[in-house]
N, C-alpha and C positions, 0 to 999 in steps of 0.2 A: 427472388428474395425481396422482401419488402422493404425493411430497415435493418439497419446494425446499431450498436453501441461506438459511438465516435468520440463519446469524452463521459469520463466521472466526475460531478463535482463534489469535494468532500469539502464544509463548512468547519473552520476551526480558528482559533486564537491566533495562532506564531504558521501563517503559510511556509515566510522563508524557513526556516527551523523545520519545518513538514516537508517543505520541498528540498533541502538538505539531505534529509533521511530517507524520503521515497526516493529518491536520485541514486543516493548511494545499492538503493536498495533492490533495485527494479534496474538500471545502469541507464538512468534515462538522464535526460537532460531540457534544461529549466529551456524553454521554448517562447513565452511570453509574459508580460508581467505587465499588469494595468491595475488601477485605484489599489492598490496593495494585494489584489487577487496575482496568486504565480500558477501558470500551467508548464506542467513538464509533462516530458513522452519521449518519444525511439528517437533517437537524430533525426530520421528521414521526416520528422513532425507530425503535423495535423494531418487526417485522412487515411492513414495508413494501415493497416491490420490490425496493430492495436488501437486500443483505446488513447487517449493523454486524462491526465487527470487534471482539474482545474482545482486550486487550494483557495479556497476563498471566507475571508478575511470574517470571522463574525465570534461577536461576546455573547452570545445569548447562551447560558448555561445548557448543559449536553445533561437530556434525564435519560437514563437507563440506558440499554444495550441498543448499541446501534441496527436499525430492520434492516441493513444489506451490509455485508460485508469481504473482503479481497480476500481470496487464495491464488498464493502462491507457488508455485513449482521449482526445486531447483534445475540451474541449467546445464552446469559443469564439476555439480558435485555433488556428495551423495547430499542424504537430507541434514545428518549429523553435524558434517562439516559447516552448512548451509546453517543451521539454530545457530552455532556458535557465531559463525561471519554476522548476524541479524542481532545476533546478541548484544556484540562488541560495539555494534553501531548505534545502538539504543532503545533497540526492541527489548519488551520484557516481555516474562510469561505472566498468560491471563487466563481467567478459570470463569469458565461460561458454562458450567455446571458437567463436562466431560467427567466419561467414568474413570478415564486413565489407561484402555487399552485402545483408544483410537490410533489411525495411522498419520495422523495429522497431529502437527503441535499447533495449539491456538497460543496465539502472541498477543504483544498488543504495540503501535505504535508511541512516540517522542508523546502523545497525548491523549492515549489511552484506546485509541479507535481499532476492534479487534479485527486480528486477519490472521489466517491459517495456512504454516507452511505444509503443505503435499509433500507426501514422501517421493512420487513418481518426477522422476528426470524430464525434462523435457529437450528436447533438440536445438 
C-alpha cells in the first residue's frame, strides 16, 4: 500500500455549526481546534481507519457544485429511517440534477455542501 486518505478538509464559514452537524451526523467527535479550524473523527482519533475531517474556517464565496463529495451509509438502520434522523438534524434535500429513481438520496449539509446517503447498511 502506498498511501490512504487520513483527513478531509472541507473550507466553510461557521466550522463549529459544521462540526455540530457532521458530529451529530457521522457520531464523531470534535478532536481538535486551532486558529478557528475544528477537526472531528471516531474517538480513537487521528490515524485510524477512518478519515477526520478538518472544518476550516474560510469567506471566500463557494461557485457551483462542489468537485468531491461524502457518501454516507447507514449503520443501525434502514436508509429511511436514516433520511429522516439527517433530516431532523439539518440536512436538506439537494437536486444535482438526479432523475429520481437513484438508490441514493443526495442531501445537502447546515451549508449547502452536498453528500449522498447509500441505501446499503454498513456494520
Amino acid at each position: 500500500m502506498a498511501c490512504r486518505i487520513s483527513e478531509l478538509v472541507l473550507d466553510c464559514r461557521d466550522p463549529e455549526a459544521l462540526a455540530a452537524f457532521w458530529c451529530e451526523a457521522l457520531g464523531f467527535v470534535v478532536l481538535h481546534r486551532e486558529d478557528g479550524d475544528v477537526e472531528i473523527g471516531p474517538e480513537e482519533g487521528f490515524g485510524g481507519l477512518q478519515p477526520t475531517i478538518v472544518l476550516s474556517r474560510s469567506d471566500d464565496p463557494r461557485l457551483g457544485k462542489l468537485p468531491l463529495h461524502i457518501d454516507v451509509n447507514p449503520t443501525n438502520r434502514d436508509q429511511d429511517a436514516e433520511l429522516e434522523r439527517l433530516l431532523s438534524i439539518g440536512a436538506r434535500h439537494a437536486d444535482v440534477g438526479q432523475a429520481g429513481e437513484e438508490s441514493w438520496v443526495v442531501l445537502a449539509d447546515p451549508e449547502g455542501n452536498e453528500f449522498c446517503l447509500l441505501r446499503r447498511r454498513l456494520d
